[in-house]
Each structure stands twice: as C-alpha cells, then as structure tokens.
C-alpha positions as CSV (number, residue, x, y, z in Angstrom):
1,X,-192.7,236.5,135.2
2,X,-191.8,236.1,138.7
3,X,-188.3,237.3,140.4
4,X,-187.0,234.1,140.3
5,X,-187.6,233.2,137.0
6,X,-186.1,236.3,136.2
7,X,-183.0,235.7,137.6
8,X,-182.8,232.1,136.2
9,X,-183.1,233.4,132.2
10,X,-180.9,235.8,133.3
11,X,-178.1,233.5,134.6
12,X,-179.0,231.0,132.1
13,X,-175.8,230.7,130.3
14,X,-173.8,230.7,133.7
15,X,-175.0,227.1,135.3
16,X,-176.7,228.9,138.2
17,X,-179.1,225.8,140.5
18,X,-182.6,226.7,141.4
19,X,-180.8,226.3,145.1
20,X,-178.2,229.0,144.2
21,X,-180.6,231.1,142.7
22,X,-183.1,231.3,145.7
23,X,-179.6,231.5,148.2
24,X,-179.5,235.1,146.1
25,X,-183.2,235.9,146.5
26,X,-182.9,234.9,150.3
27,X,-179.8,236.8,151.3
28,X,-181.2,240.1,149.7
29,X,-184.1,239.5,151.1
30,X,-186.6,239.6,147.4
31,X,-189.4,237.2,147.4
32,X,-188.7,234.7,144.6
33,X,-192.5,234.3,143.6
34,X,-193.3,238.1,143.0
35,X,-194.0,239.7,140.0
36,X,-190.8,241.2,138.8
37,X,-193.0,243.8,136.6
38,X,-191.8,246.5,136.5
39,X,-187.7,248.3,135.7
40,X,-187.1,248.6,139.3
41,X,-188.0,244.7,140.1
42,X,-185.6,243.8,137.6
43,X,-182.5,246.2,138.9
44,X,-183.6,245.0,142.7
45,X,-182.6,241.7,140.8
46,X,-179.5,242.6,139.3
47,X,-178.1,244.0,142.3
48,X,-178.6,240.8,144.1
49,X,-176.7,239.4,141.4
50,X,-174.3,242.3,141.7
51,X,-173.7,241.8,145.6
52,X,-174.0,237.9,145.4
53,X,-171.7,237.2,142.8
54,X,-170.1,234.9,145.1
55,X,-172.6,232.6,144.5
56,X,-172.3,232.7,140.7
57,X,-168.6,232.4,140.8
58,X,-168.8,229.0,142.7
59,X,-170.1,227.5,139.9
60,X,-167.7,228.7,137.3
61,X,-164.4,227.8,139.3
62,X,-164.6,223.6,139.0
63,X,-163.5,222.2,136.3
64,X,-164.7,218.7,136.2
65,X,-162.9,216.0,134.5
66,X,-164.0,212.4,134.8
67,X,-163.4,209.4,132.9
68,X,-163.4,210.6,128.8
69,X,-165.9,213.6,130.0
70,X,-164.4,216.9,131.0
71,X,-166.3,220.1,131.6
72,X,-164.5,223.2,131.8
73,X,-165.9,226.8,132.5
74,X,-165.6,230.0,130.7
75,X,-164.1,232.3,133.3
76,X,-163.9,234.9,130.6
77,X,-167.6,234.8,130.0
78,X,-167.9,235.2,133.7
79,X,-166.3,238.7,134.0
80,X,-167.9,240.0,130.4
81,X,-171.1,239.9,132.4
82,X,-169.9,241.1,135.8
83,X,-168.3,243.8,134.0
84,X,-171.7,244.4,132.3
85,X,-173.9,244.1,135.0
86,X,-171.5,246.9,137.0
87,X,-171.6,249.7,134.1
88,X,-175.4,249.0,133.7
89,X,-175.9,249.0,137.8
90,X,-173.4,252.2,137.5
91,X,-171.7,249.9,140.4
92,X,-167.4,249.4,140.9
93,X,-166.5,246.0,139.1
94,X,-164.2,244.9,142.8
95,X,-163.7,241.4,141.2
96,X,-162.1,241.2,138.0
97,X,-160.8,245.5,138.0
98,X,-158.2,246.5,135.5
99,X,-154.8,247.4,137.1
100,X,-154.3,251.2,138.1
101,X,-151.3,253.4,137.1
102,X,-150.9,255.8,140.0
103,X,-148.1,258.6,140.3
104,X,-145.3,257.9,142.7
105,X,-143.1,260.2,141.8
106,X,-143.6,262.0,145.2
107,X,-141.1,258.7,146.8
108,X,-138.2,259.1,144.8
C-alpha cells in the first residue's frame, strides 16, 4: 500500500478528493507513491493529517442544498476523529478543545 492510498482509506468516510489528499502529502513533503510499510510511515501520515486538518475541514463546512437534493456534513464525526487522531499522535486537539476552568480568585 502506498502513502497515498493510505491516507485515502483513512479519510474515507470524510469526503477527502484525490487533489486534497496529495495537497497533504505535498505540503508535508511525503511522497504519495511510497510504500507506507512500516508504523512509522503510517504516523508520518497521520501527522500530515494532524497538521493539515485544514484541508479536511474544507470539505465538511458546505452544506449543499439544490433543487429536492441536500447534502449536509457531519461536523460531529469530524472532531470524533481529530480528537482521536490527537490522543493517538499524543498531539494538543487546538480545533475543537474543551473549555478550561482556570482560578481567578487572585483578581478579586
């Protein structure tokens, strides 16, 4: 299995173009037609994913409506697997964090 057909099962479910996939394997610099072999191939992949998630997301914000046809996205499916991709990478979730409780006692 190649890197790039990696990442396409991967983002299967997520409406990810063969053009948005190789934008990710282009901007962190993976070639698309190696072998992706081995556990570190496939986390080299996943933290494209990780840091490119931009890309991903521009698919899931249109909802498109036309006629008697509508197709709608599942944001919540979006941020279950950014959230699972950052505990597995052992990365920050920055997109979709939960809120913070922090002491301010110190200002009143």
């Amino acid at each position: 299995m190649t890197n790039k057909e990696y990442l396409t099962k991967t983002l299967n479910g997520l409406d990810i173009t063969s053009d948005d996939i190789d934008i990710i394997l282009l901007k962190a610099d993976i070639n698309g037609t190696a072998t992706c072999a081995s556990s570190d191939d496939m986390k080299n992949c996943d933290r494209a994913v990780y840091a490119r998630m931009s890309v991903v997301l521009k698919s899931a914000m249109q909802n498109v409506t036309e006629g008697g046809y509508s197709i709608s996205w599942n944001l919540d499916a979006v941020k279950a697997y950014y959230s699972a991709l950052c505990n597995e990478l052992g990365e920050e979730n920055v997109l979709f964090s939960r809120p913070r409780i922090r002491n301010k006692s110190n200002l009143w």
